[in-house]
N, C-alpha and C positions, 0 to 999 in steps of 0.2 A: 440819427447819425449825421444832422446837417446835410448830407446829401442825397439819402436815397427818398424816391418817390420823385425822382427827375430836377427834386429840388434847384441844384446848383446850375445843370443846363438849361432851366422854365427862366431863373433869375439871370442868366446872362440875357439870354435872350431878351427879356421885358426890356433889361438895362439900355440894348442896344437899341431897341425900338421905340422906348418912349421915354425915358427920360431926359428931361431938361438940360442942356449944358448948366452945370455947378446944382444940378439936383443932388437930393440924398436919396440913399438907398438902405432902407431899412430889411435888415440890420444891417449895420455897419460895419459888423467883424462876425464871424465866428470861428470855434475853434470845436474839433470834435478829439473823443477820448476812447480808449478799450484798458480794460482791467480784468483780469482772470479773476473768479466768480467760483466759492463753493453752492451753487445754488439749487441743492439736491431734490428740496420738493417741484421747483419748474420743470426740473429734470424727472419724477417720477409721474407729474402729469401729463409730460410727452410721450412719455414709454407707454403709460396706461391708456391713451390713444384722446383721453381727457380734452385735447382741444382743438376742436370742431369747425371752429370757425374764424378765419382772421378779420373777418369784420361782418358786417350784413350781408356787404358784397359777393366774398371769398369764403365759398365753401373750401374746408381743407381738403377733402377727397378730390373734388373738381381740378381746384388749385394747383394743387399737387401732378394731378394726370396731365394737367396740360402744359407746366414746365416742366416734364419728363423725370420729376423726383421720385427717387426710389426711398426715401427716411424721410419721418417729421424733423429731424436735424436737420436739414439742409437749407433752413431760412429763418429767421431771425421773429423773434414773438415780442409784444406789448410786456413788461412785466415791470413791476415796482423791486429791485433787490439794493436795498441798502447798503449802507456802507460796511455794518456786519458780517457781511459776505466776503467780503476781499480776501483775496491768497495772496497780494502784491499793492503794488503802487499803481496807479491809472497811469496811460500812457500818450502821448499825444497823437493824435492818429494825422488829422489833415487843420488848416488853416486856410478857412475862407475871408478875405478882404475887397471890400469896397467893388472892384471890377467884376469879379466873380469869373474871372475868364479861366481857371485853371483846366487842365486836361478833366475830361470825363472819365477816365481809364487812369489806374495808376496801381501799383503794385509798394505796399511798406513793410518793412521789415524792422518789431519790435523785438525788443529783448525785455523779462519780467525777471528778477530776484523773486524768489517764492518768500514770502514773510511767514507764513503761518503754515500749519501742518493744516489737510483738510483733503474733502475730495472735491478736485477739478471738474468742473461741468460744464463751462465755457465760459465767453467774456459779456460782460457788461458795456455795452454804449451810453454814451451822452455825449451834450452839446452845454456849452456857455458862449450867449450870444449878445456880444456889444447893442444894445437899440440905441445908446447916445452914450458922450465922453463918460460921460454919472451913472449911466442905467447898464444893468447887468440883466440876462435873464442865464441862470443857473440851475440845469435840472438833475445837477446829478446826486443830491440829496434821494432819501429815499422815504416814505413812510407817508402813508396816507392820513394816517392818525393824525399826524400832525400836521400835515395840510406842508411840509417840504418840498414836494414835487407835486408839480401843474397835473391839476387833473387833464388836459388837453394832448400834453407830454409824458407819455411814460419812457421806460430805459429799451430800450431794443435789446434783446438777449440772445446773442450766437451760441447754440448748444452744441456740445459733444455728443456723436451718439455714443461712446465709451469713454466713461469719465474715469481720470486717472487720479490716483492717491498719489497727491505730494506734499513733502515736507519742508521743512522751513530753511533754506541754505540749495535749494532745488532753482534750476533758469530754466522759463520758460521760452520758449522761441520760437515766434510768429511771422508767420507771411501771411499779409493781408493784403485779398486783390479785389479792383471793381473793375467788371465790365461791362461792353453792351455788345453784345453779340447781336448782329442784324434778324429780324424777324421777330424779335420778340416783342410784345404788342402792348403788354402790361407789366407793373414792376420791371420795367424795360432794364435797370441795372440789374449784374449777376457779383453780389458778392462772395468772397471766398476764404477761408480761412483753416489752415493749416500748420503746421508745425511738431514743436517735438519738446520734452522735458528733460533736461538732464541733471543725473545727481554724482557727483565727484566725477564727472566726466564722462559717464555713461549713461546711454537713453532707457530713461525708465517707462518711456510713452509717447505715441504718438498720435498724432490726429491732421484727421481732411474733413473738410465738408467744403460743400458749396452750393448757390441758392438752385444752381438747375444742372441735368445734363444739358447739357446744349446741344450738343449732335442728337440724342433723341428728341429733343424738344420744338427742333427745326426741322426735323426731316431730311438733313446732312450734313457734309460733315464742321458746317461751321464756318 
């Protein structure tokens, strides 16, 4: 997502402390995206409790109990979903350039046209990152088969735990937030993501999640 795992606040920081006056900072731009996602089987190996482990690191259960999560939805997983998958159009989420000084906190609010009939399961991340005027890096291709997206980069997948049926003439509408609540030690940002669908003006669904409780997580209230 360009920004989590401390990303954007590691790179201010370098910025300010070592680089050269009229240095470059690679990359040079990025820009990050979210797209609603019919992505049923990621979603039915969440529910069947299927994934174990976020890395070698991170047991999920451990994971889990120590940022105070109550659902495997509430943080975000490695997964390849192609472009297949779309209920809508990708949406811009944040833009990072050259300084990298923007706030670490920020709250956005997208609106999606539903394009296809399907069931919603949540949204899809990615990043396209300037490395020079000419060079692109673009991961938001999908399909391993064909060698589309870096094996290095996969898509970050925000899951629903109650994936809503929607149709095609359906808005979706998102509030997406990051933050850092004090005390938290690792995965130090707490993403968020909530909202609601509506069809001829009426809510046919809604959804929350977010990566941690926070007041259980700290031991108060925040």
């Amino acid at each position: 997502m360009a920004d989590n795992e401390d990303f954007q606040p590691i790179l201010h920081d370098a910025i300010q402390r070592f680089l050269k006056p009229g240095g470059t900072v690679l990359p040079i731009s990025t820009d990050s995206f979210l797209v609603p996602v019919a992505a049923t089987k990621a979603h039915v190996d969440l529910l069947a409790g299927a994934v174990a482990s976020l890395s070698p690191r991170y047991d999920m259960a451990a994971f889990s109990a120590q940022r105070g999560m109550k659902s495997p939805f509430d943080i975000y997983y490695d997964c390849i979903l192609p472009e297949n998958l779309y209920l809508g159009r990708p949406q811009p989420l944040c833009s990072y350039r050259t300084s990298w000084d923007q706030p670490a906190t920020y709250t956005r609010h997208r609106s999606f046209p539903i394009e296809a009939d399907g069931l919603f399961t949540g949204f899809k991340a990615y990043f396209v990152a300037g490395l020079t005027p000419e060079t692109t890096l673009d991961i938001s291709k999908g399909g391993i088969e064909d060698r589309e997206t870096s094996e290095s980069w996969k898509h970050p997948y925000l899951p629903l735990a109650d994936p809503i049926e929607v149709c095609a003439g359906d808005r979706l509408e998102l509030v997406f937030s990051r933050s850092y609540p004090c005390g938290l030690t690792n995965f130090r940002q707490v993403y968020a993501w909530e909202g609601r669908v509506t069809r001829a003006g009426s809510v046919v669904g809604r959804f929350s999640q977010a990566m941690a409780n926070v007041t259980e997580a700290l031991g108060s209230t925040g």
